[in-house]
N, C-alpha and C positions, 0 to 999 in steps of 0.2 A: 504494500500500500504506500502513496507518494506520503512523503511529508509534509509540514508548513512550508510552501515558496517560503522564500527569503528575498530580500535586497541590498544593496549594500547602502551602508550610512554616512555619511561625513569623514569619519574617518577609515572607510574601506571595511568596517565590520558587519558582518552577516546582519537584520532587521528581521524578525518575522513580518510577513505579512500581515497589514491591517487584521484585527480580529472581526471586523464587521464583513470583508469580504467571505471570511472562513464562515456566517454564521447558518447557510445551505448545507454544506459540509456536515456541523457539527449536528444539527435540527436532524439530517436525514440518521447519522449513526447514533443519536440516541432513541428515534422513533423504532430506527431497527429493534437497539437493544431490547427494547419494551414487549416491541412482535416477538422476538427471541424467547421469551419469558411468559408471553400470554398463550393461551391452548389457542387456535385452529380460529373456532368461532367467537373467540371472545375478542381476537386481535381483530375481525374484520368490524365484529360490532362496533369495536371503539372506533377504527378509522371511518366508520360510517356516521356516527354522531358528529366524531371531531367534525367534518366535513359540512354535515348541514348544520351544524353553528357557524363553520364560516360564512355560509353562502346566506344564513339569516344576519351576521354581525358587518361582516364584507359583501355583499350586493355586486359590488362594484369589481369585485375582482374577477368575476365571474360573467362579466358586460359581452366580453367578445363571443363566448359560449351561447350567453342569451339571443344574443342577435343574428348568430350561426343558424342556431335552433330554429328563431324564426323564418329566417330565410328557406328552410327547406320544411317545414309545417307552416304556410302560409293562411290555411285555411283553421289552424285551433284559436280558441279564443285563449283569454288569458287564463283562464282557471287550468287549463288542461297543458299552457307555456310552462306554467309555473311547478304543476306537477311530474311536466316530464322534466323540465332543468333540476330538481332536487331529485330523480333520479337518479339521470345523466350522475351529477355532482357524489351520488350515493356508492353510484359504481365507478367513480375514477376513483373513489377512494378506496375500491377493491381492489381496483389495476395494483395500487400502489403498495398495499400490504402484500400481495402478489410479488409483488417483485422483493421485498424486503425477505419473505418467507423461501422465497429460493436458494435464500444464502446460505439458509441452515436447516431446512427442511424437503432439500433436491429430490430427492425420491416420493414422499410423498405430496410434493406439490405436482411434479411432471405427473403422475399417475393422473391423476384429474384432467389431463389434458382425453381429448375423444377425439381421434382422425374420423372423417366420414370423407365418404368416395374418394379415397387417397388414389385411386386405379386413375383415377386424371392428371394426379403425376407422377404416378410411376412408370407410368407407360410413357410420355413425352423425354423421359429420364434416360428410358432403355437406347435414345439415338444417338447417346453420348457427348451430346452439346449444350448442356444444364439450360438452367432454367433461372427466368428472372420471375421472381412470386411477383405480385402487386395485390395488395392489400391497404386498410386503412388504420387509422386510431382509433379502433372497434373492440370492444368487450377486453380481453386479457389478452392483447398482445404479444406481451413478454412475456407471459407464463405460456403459453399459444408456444410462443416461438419454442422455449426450452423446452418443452414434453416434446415439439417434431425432432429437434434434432436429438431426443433421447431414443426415440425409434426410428429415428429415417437417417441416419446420420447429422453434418454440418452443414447448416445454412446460414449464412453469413448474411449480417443486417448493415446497410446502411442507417447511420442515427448522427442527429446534432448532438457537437459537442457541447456539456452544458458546463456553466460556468458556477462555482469556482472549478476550475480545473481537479481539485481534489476530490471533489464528486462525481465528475463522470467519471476518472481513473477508477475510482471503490465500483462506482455500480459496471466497469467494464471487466473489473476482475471477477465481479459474480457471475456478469452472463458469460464468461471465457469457461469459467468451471463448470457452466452445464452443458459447454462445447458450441456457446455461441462464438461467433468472428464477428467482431466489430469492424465496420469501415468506418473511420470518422470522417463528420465533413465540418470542417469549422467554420459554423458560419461569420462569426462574429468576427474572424479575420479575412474571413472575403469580403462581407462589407463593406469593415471597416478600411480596411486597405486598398492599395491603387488596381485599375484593373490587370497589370503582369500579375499580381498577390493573388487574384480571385482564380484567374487561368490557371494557373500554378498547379494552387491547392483543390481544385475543381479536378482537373486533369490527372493528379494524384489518384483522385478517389475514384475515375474512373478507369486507370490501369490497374487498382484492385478489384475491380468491379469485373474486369476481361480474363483475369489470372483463376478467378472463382470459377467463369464459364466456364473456361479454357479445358477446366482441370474436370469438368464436369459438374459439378457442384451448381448449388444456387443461391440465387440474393435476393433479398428480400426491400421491397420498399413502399413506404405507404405514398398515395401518388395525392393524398389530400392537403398535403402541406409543401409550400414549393421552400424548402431549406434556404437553397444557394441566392434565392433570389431571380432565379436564371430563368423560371419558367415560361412557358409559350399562352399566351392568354386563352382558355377554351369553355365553352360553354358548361358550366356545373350548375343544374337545377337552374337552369333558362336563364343565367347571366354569366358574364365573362371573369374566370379566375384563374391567377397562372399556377401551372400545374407542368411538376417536372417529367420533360419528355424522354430527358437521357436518355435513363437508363431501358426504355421502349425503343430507343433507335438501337442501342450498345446490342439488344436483343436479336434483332433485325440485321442488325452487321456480322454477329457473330454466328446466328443460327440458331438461336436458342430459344427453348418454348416460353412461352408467355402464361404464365399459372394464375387466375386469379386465387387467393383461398382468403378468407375472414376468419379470427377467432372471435365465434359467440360467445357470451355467459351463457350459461343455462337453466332452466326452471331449479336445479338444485345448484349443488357445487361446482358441476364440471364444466370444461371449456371445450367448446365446438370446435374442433377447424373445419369448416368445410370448403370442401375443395369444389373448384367448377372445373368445364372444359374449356383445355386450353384456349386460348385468342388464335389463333391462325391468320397467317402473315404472308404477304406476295413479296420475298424476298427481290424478286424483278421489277419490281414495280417501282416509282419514282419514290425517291426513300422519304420525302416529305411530308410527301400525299398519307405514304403507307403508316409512316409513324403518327401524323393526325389521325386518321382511320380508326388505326388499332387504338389508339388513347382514347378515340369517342365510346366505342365498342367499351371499353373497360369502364371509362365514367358512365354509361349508362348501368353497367351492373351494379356497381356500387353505388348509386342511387338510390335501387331497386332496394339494397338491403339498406342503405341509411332510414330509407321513408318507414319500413319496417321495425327499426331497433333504434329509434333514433335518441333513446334514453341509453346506448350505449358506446353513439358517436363522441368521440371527447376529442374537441379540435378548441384549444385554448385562445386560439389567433385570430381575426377579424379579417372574413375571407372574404365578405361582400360590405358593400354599406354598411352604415347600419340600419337597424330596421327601427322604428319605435314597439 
């Protein structure tokens, strides 16, 4: 595990970093601790409480969520906004004990994981040219992710880097040990930086992105949040939002099937992955056209299932206007 950054001081000695920067850091390993200590159902209950006093004390931090929300239940009134947002809110706080409980409970958290119709990609698997998943920020994710490659082998995640840097190092050594591959994308240095910085490190994450194919394996990316900044503007739920095309060209280039799969929550404890059938691609065809094509084709599926589980879309980010 990294330690406190340092910097150097006035007179050339070591400074820990700010303690206000570390305060992510220390927040997420003692809430661990806590999971560590409480049974199964009593760590989720608490993270579920904590959560809806946020959203009843903080409103506000939860603004781009509501306004997400609305945008794709156009037609609920507000009784029915407000009961699905303190859901939504109910179940990211499941994601999140989820993910804490993988650190020290791997086998019985992956067991909970449920493959359904896996046969969609196992078979696109067997032509030896992997496979790029596309999926969203749906149900358990992370715990999703680690139970597949407890029985399917390694599938490597594209994810932003978060900040303090001491925290995504901790949560990247959890998911390494239940044989996740992280690709980092930093966004906060493509940004922030000139555009050689963004090419650079853009370009980086997409030669790990070719080495995964290559080797036959797959990557995983949610296509509902454009990271880099870089995305191609396209119609999501009848307005224009940008949406990363990459890694659907990198597919296209390399040969590789196109996987939609989502991890649901379920009526009880377990997590759904369900798999669909693969997206099929005209390799020959103008690579433009073909990679807009295949991107509409997949935002239309996940549509389909956002409008149905839309208490378990958790997209923190303010993808359209806002709505009142």
């Amino acid at each position: 595990m990294a330690g406190p950054a340092v910097a150097a001081g006035r007179e050339g000695l070591p400074v820990r970093a700010p303690r206000r920067r570390l305060l992510p850091y220390h927040a997420y390993r003692a809430a661990e601790a806590v999971v560590r200590r409480l049974p199964h159902r009593a760590a989720h209950g608490l993270g579920a409480a904590l959560a809806g006093s946020l959203l009843t004390l903080r409103p506000g931090r939860f603004a781009a969520l509501r306004a997400n929300l609305r945008h794709v239940l156009p037609d609920a009134d507000e009784r029915t906004l407000r009961r699905v947002l303190r859901a939504n809110v109910h179940n990211l706080a499941h994601c999140w004990v989820d993910v804490m409980e993988m650190a020290h409970r791997p086998d019985t958290a992956t067991a909970r994981v449920v493959p359904t119709d896996t046969e969609h990609m196992l078979g696109p698997l067997q032509r030896g040219r992997g496979a790029v998943v596309v999926s969203l920020h749906l149900g358990s994710w992370e715990l999703g992710l680690a139970g597949w490659n407890h029985r399917f082998g390694q599938m490597a995640l594209l994810a932003e880097v978060l900040q303090p840097r001491e925290l995504f190092d901790h949560i990247v050594a959890a998911r390494t040990r239940m044989g996740v591959k992280v690709i980092p994308i930093d966004v906060a240095a493509m940004r922030g930086g000139d555009p050689d910085t963004a090419r650079r490190l853009g370009a980086a994450a997409m030669r790990d992105v070719y080495r995964v194919l290559r080797a036959n394996g797959m990557v995983a990316v949610a296509v509902d949040r454009d990271l880099a900044g870089t995305g191609e503007p396209l119609p999501f739920f009848g307005a224009p939002v940008p949406i990363p095309v990459g890694v659907i060209e990198v597919a296209i280039r390399t040969g590789a099937a196109i996987l939609p799969i989502v991890l649901l929550r379920g009526d009880g404890d377990e997590v759904i992955g369900q798999c669909y059938p693969e997206i099929t691609y005209d390799a020959a065809a103008p690579r433009d056209d073909e990679v807009r094509r295949v991107t509409l084709e997949v935002l239309g599926l996940m549509e389909e299932v956002i409008r149905a589980h839309p208490d378990q879309w958790h997209v923190l980010d303010p993808l359209w206007k806002a709505v009142p």
